[in-house]
Gaussian input, Z-matrix of N, CA and C with variables (Angstrom, degrees):
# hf/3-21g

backbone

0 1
 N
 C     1     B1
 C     2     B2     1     A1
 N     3     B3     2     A2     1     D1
 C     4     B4     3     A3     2     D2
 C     5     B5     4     A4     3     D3
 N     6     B6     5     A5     4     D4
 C     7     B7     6     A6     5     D5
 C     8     B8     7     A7     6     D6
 N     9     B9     8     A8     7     D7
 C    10    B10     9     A9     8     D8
 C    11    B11    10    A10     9     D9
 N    12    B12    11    A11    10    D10
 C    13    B13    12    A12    11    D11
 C    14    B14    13    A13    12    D12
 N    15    B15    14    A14    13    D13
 C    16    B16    15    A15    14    D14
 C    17    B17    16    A16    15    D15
 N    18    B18    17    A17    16    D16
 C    19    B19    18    A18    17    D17
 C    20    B20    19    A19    18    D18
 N    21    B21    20    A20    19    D19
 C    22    B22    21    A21    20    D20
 C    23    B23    22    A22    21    D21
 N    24    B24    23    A23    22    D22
 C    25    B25    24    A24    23    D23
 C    26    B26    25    A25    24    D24
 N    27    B27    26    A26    25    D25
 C    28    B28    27    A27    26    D26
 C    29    B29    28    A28    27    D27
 N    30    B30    29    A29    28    D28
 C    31    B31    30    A30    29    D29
 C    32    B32    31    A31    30    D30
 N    33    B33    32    A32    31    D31
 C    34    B34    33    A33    32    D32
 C    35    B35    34    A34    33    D33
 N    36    B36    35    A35    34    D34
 C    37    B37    36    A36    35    D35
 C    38    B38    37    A37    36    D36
 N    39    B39    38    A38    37    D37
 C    40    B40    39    A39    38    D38
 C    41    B41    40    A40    39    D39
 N    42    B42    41    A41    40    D40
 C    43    B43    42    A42    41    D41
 C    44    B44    43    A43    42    D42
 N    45    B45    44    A44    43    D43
 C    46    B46    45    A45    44    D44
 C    47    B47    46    A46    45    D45
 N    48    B48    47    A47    46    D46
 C    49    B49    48    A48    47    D47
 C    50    B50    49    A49    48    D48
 N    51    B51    50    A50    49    D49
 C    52    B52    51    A51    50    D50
 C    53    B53    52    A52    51    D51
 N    54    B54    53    A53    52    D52
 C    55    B55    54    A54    53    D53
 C    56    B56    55    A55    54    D54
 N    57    B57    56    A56    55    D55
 C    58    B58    57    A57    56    D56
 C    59    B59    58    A58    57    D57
 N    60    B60    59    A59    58    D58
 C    61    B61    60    A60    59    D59
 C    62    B62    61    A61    60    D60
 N    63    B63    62    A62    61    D61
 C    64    B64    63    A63    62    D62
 C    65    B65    64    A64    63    D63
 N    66    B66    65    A65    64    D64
 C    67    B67    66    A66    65    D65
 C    68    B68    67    A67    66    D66
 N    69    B69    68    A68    67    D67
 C    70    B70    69    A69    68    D68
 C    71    B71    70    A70    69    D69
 N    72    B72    71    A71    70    D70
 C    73    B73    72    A72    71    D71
 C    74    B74    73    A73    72    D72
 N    75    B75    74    A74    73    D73
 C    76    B76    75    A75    74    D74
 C    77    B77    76    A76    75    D75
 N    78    B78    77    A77    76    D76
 C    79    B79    78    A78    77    D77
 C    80    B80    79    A79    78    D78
 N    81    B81    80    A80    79    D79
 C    82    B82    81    A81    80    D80
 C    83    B83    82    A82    81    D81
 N    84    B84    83    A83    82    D82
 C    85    B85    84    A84    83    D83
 C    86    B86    85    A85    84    D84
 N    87    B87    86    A86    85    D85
 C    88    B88    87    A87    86    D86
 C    89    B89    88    A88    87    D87
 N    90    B90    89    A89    88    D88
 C    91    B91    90    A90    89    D89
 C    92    B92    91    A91    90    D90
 N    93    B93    92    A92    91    D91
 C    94    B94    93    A93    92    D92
 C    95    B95    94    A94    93    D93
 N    96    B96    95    A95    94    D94
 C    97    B97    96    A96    95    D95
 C    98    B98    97    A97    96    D96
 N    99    B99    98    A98    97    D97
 C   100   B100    99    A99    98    D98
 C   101   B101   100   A100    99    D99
 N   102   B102   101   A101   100   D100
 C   103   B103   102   A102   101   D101
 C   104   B104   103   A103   102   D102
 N   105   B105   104   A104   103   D103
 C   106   B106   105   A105   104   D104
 C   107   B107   106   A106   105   D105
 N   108   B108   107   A107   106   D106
 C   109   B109   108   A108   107   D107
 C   110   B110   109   A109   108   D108
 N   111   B111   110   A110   109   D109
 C   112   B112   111   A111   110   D110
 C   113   B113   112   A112   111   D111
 N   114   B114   113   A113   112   D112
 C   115   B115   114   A114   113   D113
 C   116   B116   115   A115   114   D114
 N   117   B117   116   A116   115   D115
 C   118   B118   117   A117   116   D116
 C   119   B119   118   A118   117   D117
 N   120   B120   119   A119   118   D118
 C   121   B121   120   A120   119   D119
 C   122   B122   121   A121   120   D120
 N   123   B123   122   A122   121   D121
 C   124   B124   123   A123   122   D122
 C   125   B125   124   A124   123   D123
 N   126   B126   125   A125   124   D124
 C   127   B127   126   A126   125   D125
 C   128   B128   127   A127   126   D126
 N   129   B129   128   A128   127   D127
 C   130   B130   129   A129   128   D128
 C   131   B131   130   A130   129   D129
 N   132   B132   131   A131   130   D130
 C   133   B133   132   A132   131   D131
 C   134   B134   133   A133   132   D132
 N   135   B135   134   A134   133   D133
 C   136   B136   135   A135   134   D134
 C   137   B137   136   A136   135   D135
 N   138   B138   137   A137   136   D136
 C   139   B139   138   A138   137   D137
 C   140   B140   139   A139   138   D138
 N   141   B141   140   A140   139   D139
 C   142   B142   141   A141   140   D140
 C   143   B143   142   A142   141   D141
 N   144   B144   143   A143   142   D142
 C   145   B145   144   A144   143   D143
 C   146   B146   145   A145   144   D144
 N   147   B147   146   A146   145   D145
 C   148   B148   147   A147   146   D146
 C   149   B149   148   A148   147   D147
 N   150   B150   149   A149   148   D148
 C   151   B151   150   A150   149   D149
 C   152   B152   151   A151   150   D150
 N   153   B153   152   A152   151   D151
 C   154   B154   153   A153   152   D152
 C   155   B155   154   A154   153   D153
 N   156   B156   155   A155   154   D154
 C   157   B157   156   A156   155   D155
 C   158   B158   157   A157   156   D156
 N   159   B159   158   A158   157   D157
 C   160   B160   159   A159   158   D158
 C   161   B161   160   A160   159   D159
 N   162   B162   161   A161   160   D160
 C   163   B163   162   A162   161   D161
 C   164   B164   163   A163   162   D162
 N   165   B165   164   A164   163   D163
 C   166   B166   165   A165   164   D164
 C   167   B167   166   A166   165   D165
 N   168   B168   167   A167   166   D166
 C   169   B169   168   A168   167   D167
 C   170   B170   169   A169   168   D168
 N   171   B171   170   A170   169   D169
 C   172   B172   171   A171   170   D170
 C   173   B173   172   A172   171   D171
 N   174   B174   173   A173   172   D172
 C   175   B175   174   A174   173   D173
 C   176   B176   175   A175   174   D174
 N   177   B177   176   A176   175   D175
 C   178   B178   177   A177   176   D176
 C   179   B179   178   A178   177   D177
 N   180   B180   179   A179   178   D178
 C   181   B181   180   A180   179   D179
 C   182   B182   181   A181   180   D180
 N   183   B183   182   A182   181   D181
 C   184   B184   183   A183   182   D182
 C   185   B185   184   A184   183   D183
 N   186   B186   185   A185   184   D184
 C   187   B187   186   A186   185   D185
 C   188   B188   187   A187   186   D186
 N   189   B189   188   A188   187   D187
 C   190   B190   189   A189   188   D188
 C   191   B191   190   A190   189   D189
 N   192   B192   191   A191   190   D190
 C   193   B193   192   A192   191   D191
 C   194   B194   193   A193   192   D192
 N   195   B195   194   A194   193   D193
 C   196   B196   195   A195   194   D194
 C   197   B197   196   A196   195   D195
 N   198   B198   197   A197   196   D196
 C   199   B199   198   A198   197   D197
 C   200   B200   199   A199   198   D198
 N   201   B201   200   A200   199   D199
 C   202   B202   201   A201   200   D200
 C   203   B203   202   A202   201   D201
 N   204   B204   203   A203   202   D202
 C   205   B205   204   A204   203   D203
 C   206   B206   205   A205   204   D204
 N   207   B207   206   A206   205   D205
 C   208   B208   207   A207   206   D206
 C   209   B209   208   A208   207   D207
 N   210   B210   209   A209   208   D208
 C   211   B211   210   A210   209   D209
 C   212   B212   211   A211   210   D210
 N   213   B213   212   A212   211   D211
 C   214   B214   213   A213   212   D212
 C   215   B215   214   A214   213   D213
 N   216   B216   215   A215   214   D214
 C   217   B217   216   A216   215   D215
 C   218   B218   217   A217   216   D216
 N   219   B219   218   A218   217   D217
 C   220   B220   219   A219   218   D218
 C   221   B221   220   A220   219   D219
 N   222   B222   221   A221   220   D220
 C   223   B223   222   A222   221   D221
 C   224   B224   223   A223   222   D222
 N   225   B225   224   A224   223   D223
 C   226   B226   225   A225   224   D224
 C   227   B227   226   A226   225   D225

   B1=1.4505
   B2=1.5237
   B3=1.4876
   B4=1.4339
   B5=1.4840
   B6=1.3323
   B7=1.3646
   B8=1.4242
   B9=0.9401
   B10=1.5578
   B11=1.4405
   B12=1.2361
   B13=1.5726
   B14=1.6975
   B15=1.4139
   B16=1.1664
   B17=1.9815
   B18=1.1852
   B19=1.7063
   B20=1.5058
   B21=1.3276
   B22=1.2492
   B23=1.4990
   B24=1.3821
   B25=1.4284
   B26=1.6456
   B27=1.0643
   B28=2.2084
   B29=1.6181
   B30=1.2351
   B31=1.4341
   B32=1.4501
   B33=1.3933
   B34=1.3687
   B35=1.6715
   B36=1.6772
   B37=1.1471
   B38=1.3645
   B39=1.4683
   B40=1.4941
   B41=1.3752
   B42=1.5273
   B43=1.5720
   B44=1.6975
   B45=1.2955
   B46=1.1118
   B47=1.1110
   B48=1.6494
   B49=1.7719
   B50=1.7969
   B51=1.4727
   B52=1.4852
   B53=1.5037
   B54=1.2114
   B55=1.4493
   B56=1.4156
   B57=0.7750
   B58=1.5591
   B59=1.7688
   B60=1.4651
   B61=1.3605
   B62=1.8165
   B63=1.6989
   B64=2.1257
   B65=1.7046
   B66=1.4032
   B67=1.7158
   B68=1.6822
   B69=1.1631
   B70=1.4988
   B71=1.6117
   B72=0.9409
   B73=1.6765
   B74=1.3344
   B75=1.1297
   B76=1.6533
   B77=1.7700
   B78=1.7132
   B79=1.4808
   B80=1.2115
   B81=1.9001
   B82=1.4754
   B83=1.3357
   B84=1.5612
   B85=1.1072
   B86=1.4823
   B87=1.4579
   B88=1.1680
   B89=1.6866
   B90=1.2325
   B91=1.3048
   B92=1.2312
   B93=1.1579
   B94=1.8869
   B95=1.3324
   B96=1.6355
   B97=1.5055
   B98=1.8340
   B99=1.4384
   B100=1.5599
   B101=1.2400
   B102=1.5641
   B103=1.3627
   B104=1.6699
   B105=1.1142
   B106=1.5347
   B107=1.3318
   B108=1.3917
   B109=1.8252
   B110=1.6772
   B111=0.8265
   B112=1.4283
   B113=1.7615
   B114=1.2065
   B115=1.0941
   B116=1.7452
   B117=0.7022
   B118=1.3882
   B119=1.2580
   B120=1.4748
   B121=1.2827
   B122=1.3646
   B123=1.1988
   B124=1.7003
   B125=1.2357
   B126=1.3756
   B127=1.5047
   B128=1.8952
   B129=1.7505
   B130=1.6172
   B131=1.7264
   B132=1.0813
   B133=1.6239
   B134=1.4999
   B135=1.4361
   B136=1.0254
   B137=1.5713
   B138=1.4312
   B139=0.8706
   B140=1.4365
   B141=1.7754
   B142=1.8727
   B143=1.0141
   B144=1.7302
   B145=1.3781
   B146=1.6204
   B147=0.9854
   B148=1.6536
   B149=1.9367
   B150=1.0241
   B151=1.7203
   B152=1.2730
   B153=1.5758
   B154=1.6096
   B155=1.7304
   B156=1.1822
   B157=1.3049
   B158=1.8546
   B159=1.1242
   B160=1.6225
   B161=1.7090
   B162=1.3533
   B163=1.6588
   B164=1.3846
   B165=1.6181
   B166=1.4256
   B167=2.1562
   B168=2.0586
   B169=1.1140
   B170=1.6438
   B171=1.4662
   B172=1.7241
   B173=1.6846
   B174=1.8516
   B175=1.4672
   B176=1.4266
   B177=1.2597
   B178=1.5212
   B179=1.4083
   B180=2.1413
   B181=1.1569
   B182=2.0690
   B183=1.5553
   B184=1.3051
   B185=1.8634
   B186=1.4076
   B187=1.5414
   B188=1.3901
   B189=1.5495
   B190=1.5677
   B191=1.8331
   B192=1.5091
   B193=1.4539
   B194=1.6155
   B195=1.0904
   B196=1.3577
   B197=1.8187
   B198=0.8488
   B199=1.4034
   B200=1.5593
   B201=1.2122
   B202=1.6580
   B203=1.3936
   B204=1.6916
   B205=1.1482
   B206=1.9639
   B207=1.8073
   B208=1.8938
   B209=1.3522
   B210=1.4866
   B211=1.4203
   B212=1.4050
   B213=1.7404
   B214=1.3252
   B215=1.4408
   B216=1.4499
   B217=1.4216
   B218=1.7015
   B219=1.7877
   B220=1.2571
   B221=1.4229
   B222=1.1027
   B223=1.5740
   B224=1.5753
   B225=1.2391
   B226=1.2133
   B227=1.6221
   A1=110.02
   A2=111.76
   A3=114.95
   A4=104.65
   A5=119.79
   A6=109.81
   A7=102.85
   A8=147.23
   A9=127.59
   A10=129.67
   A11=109.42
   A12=128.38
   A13=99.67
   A14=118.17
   A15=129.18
   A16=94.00
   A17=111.30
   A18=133.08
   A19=112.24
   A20=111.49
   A21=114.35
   A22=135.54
   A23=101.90
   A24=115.85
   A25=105.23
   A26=107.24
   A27=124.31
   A28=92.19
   A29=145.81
   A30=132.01
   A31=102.65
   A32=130.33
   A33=109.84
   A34=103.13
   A35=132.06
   A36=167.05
   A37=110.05
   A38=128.72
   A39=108.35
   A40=151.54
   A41=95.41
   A42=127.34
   A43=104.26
   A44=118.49
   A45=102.34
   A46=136.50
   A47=108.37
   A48=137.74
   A49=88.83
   A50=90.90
   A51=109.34
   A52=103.51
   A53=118.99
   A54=111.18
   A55=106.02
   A56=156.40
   A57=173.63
   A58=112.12
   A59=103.52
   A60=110.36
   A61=128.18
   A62=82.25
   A63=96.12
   A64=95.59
   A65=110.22
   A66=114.97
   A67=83.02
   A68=110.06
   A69=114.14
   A70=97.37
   A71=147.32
   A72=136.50
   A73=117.32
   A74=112.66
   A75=120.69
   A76=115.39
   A77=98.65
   A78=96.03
   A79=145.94
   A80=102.54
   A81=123.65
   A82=79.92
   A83=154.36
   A84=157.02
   A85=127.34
   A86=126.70
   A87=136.60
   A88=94.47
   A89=110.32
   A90=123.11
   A91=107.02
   A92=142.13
   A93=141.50
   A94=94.27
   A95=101.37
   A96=117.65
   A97=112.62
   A98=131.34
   A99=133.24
   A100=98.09
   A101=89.23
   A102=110.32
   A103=104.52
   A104=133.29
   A105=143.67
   A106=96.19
   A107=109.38
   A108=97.03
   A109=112.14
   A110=125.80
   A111=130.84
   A112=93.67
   A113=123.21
   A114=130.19
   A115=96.65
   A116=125.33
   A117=130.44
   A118=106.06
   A119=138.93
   A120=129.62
   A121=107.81
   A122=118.88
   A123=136.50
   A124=115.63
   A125=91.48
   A126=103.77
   A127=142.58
   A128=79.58
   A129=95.67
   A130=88.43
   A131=120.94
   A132=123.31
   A133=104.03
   A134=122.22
   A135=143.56
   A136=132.12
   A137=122.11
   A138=147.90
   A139=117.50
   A140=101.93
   A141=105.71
   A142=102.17
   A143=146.71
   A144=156.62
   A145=97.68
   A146=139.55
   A147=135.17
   A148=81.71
   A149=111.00
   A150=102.69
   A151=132.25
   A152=91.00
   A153=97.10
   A154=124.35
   A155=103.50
   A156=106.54
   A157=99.38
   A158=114.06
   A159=108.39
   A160=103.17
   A161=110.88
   A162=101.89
   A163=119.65
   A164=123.28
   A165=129.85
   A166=108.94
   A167=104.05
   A168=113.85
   A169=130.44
   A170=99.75
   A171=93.81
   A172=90.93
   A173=119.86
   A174=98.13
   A175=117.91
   A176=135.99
   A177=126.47
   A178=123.42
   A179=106.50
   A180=99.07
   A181=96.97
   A182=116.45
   A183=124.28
   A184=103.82
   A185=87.12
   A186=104.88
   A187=130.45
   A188=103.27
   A189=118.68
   A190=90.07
   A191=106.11
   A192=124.68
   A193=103.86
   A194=100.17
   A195=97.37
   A196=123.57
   A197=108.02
   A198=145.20
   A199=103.86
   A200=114.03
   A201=128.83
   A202=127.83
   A203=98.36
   A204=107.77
   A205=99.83
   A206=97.58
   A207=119.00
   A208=106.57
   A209=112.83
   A210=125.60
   A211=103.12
   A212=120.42
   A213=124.68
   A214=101.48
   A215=102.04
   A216=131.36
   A217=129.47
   A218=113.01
   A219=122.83
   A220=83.25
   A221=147.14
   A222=129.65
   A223=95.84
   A224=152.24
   A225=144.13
   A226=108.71
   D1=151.26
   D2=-173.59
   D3=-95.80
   D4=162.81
   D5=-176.19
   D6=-87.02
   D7=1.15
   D8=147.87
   D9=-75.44
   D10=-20.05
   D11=172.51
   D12=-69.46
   D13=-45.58
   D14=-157.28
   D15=-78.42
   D16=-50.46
   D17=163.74
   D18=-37.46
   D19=-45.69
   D20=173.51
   D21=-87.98
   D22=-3.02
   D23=-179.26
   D24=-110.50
   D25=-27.98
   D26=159.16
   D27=-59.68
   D28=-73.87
   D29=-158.32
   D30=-76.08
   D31=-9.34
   D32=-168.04
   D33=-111.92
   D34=16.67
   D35=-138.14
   D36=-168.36
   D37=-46.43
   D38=170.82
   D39=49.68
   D40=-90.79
   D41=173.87
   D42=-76.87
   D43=-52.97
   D44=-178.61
   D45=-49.28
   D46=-59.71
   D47=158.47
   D48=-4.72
   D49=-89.48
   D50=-162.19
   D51=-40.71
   D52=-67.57
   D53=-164.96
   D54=-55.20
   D55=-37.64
   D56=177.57
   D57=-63.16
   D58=-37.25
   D59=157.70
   D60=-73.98
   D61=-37.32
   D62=177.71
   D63=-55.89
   D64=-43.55
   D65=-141.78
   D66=-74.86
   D67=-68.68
   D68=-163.18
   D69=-49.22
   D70=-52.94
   D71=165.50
   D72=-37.01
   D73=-68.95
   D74=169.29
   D75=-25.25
   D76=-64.67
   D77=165.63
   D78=-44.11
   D79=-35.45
   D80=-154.02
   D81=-89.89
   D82=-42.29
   D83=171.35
   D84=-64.20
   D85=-7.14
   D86=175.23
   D87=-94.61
   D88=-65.86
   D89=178.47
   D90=-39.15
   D91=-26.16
   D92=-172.07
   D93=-92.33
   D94=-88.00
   D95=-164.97
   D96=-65.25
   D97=-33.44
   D98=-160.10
   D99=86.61
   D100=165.71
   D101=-151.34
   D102=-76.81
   D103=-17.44
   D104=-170.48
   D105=-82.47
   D106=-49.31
   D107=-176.91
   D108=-83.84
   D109=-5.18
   D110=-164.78
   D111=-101.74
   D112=-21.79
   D113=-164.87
   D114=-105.59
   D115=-30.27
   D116=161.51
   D117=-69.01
   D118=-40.79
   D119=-172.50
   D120=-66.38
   D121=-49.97
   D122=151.95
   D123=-1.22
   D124=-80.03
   D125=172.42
   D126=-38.57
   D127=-34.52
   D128=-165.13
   D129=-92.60
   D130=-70.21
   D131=161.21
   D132=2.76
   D133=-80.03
   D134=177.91
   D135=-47.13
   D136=-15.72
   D137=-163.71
   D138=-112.06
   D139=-44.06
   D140=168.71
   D141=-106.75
   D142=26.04
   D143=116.78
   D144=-49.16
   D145=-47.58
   D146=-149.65
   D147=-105.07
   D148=-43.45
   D149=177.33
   D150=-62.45
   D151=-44.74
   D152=166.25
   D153=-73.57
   D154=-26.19
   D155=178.03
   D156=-66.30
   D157=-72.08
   D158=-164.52
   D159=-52.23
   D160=-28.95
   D161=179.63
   D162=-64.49
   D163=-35.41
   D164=-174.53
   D165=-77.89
   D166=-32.76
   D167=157.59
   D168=-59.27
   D169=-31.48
   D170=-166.54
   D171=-151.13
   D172=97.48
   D173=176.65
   D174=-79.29
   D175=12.72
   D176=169.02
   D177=-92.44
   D178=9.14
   D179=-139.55
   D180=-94.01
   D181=9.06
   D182=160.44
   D183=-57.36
   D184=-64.57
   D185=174.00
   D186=-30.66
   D187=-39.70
   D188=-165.70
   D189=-77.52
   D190=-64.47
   D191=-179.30
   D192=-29.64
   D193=-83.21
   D194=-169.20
   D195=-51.17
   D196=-14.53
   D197=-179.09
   D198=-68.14
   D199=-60.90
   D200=149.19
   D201=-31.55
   D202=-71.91
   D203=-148.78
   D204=-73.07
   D205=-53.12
   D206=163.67
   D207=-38.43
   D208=169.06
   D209=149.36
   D210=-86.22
   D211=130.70
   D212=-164.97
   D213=-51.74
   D214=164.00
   D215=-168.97
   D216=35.27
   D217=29.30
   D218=-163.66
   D219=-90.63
   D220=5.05
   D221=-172.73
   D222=-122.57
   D223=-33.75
   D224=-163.62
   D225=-87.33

């Protein structure tokens, strides 16, 4: 196969690739560490996925948080 043939069957597959790539990691990582630590990795993965996303969406949004959670302006 040519690599554009190969290019064109990657964009029309996509989603799968990937999911199929997440899963097979997931496994290869249960299988090492068990399922408690691998499931913890999950977690953290998952967590600066959801962080990074709102940080690249909203950059004040550390700011806002803490802003919340603090009595305003105890961090600046």
């Amino acid at each position: 196969m040519d690599k554009q043939k190969l290019y064109e069957v990657y964009l029309q597959h996509k989603g799968e690739i990937i999911g199929a790539g997440v899963g097979l990691s997931i496994a290869i990582i249960v299988l090492l560490l068990g399922v408690l630590k691998a499931l913890f990795i999950v977690i953290c993965v998952v967590f600066g996925y959801y962080i990074g996303k709102k940080l690249y969406q909203d950059k004040d949004y550390i700011k806002n948080l803490l802003d919340r959670i603090l009595p305003p302006g105890t961090y600046r």
